[in-house]
C-alpha positions in Angstrom: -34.5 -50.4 -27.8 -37.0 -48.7 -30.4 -36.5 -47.3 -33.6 -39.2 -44.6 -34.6 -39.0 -43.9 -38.5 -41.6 -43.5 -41.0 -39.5 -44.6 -43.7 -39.3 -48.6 -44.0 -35.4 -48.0 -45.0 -34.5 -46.0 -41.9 -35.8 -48.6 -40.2 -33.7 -51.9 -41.3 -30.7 -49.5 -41.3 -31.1 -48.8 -37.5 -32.8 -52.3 -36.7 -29.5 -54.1 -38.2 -27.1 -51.9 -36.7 -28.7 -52.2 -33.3 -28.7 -55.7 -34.1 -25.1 -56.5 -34.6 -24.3 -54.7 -31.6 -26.7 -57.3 -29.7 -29.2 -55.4 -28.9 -33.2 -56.4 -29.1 -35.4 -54.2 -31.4 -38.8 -52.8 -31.7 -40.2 -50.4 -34.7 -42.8 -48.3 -34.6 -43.5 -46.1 -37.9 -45.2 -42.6 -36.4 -45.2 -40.7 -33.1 -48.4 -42.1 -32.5 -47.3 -45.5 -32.6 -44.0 -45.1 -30.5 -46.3 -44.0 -27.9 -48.4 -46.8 -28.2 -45.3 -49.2 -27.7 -43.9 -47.0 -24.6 -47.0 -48.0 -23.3 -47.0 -51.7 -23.3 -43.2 -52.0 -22.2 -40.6 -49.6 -21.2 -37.5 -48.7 -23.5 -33.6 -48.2 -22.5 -33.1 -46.2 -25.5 -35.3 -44.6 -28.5 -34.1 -43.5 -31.8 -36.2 -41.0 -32.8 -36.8 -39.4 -36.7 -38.1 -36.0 -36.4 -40.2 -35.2 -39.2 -43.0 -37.9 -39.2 -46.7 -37.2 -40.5 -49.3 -37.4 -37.7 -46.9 -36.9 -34.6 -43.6 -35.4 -35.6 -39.9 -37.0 -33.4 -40.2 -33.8 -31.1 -43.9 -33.6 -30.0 -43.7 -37.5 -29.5 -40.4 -37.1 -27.2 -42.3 -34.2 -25.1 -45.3 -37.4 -25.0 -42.9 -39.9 -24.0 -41.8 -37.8 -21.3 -45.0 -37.6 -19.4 -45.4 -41.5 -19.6 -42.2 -42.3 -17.8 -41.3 -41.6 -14.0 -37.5 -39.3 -13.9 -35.8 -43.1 -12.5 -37.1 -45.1 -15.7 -36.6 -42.0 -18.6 -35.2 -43.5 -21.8 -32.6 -41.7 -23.5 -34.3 -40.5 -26.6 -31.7 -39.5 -30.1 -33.0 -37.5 -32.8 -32.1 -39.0 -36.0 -32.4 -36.3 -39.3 -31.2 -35.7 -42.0 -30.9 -31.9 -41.4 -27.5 -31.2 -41.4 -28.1 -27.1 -41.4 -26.3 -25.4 -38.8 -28.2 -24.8 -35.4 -30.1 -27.8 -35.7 -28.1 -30.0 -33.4 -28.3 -27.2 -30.6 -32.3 -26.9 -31.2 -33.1 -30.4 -30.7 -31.2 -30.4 -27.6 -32.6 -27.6 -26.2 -36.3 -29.4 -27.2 -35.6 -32.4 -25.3 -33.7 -34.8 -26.7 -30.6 -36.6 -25.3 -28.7 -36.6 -28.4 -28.4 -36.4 -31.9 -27.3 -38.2 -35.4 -27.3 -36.9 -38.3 -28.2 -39.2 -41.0 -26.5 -41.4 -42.4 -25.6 -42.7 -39.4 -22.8 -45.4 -38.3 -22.5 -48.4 -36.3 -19.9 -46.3 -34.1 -22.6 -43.9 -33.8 -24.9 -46.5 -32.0 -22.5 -48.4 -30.4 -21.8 -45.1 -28.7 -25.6 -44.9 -27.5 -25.5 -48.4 -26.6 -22.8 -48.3 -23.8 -25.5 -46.9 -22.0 -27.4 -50.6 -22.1 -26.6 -53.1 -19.8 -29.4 -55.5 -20.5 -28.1 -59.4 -20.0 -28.7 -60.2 -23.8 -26.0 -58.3 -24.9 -24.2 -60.7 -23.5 -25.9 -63.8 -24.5 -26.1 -62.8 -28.0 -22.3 -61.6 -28.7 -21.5 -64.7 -29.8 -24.3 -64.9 -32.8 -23.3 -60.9 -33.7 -19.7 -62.2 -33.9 -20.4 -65.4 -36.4 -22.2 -63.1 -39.0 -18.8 -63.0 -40.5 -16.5 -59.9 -42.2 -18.0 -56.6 -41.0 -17.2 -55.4 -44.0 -19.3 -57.8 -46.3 -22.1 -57.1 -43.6 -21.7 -53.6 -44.6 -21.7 -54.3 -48.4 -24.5 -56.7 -47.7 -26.8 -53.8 -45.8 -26.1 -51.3 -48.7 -27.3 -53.4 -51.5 -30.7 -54.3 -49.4 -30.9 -50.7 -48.8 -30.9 -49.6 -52.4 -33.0 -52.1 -53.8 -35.5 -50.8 -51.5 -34.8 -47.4 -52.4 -35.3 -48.7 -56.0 -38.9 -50.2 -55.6 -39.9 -47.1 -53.5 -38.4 -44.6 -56.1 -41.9 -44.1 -58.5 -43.8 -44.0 -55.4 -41.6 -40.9 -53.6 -41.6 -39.1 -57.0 -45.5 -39.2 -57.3 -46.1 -37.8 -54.0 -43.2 -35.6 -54.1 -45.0 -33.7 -57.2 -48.4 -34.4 -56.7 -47.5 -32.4 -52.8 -46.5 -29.4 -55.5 -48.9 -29.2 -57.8 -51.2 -28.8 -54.9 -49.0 -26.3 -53.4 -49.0 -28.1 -50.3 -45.3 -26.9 -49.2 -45.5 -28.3 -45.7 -46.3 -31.7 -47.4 -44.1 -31.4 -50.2 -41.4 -30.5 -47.3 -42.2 -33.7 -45.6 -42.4 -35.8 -48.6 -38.6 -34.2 -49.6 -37.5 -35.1 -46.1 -38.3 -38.7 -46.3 -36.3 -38.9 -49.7 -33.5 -37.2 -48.5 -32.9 -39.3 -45.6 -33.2 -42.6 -47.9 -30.8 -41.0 -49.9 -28.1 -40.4 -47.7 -28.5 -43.8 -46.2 -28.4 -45.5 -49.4 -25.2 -43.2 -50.3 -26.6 -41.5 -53.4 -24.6 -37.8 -53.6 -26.7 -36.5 -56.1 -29.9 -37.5 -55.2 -29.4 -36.1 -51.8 -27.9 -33.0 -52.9 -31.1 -32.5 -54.9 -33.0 -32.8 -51.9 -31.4 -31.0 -49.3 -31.1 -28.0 -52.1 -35.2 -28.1 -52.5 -35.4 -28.1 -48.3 -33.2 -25.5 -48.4 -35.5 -23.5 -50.4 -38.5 -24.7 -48.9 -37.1 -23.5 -45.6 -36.4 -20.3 -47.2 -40.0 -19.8 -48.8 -38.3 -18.7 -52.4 -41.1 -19.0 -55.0 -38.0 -19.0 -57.8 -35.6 -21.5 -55.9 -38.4 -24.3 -54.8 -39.0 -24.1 -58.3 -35.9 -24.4 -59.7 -35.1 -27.5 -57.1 -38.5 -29.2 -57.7 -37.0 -29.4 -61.5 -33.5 -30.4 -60.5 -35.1 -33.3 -57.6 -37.4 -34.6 -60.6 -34.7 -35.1 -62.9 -32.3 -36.5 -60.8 -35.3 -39.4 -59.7 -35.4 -40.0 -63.3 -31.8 -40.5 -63.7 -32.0 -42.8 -60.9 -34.8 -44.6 -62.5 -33.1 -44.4 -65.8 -29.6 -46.1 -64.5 -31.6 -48.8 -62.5 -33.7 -49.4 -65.7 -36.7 -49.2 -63.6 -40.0 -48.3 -65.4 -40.4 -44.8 -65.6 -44.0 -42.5 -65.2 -44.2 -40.8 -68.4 -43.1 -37.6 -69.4 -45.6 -35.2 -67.8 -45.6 -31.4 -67.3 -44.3 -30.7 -63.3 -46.8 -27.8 -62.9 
């Protein structure tokens, strides 16, 4: 299996799902690098982000395409956190074999992963078994997957408005992306509904509402900064 996701939390989320269902892991960060792994070894299924810098999920699927003959094609899953209407139906028109809408679930991959029948799953059922309550596991994962959201925090802000203030909107997009699908992993209702309501009207190209969301997004980092008593940048004008 391989797991393409530029953000680091993403990642471990997949990675220990996959995991616990048995399954044996590779990462890759970009597009560029997933094709870079199909090339040294070939892949029974890829979970794919879509909106990567360099090579974006889609344009890397189309890539992965060429490299594999039809007998030995991977099934590729989007994974976004684009929950808008239509987008499902796009990516599988694009290419894809399926797709998840982030957060995703263990039942979600274990779905996928009837599709593997690899010997190891076998061979390593008895380890996934002894890692003990699921739901501790679970409770376990989450609390990883914040902190790291925590100590990435400053860093996602500061690109998030330095993309603005350089009226970069397709990086600002990006930047909001990547936020938006740590925050719905890491279960954090408001800070992903600050995000997806600046995508929203970044999509829409509303001077007034990416204004009005770049406002509401910054404060509700803050917040999150404030409750976790993490230092804070200080107070600077957004524009």
């Amino acid at each position: 299996m391989l797991v393409v996701d530029d953000n680091a939390i993403n990642r471990k989320l997949v990675r220990s799902i996959m995991a616990q269902q048995g399954a044996w892991v590779d990462e890759a960060c970009d597009g560029f690098e997933a094709l870079a792994r199909c090339r040294e070894r070939n892949y029974d299924i890829i979970f794919m982000d879509i909106v990567m810098p360099g090579l974006g999920g889609k344009e890397a699927a189309q890539r992965i395409h060429e490299l594999y003959p039809r007998e030995r094609m991977p099934k590729i899953v989007a994974l976004t956190a684009n929950a808008m209407p239509g987008e499902r139906e796009r990516l599988l028109a694009g290419g894809m074999d399926g797709c998840l809408i982030k957060p995703i679930t263990e039942e979600q991959v274990a779905d996928w992963l009837s599709f593997w029948r690899a010997d190891p799953y076998e061979a390593n059922n008895q380890a996934v078994t002894s890692y003990g309550d699921p739901a501790a596991r679970g409770d376990l994962l989450e609390a990883e997957l914040k902190q790291m959201l925590r100590v990435e925090l400053p860093e996602h802000r500061r690109r998030i408005r330095n993309a603005y203030r350089s009226d970069d909107m397709a990086r600002l997009r990006e930047q909001v992306h990547r936020l938006h699908g740590a925050a719905s992993i890491c279960r954090l209702p408001p800070l992903q509904g600050a995000c997806r309501n600046l995508e929203e009207a970044l999509i829409k190209g509303k001077r007034h509402a990416i204004i009005g969301g770049m406002k509401r997004l910054l404060a509700e980092i803050d917040q999150q900064l404030d409750s976790d008593r993490q230092p804070r940048p200080p107070p600077t004008r957004m524009i």
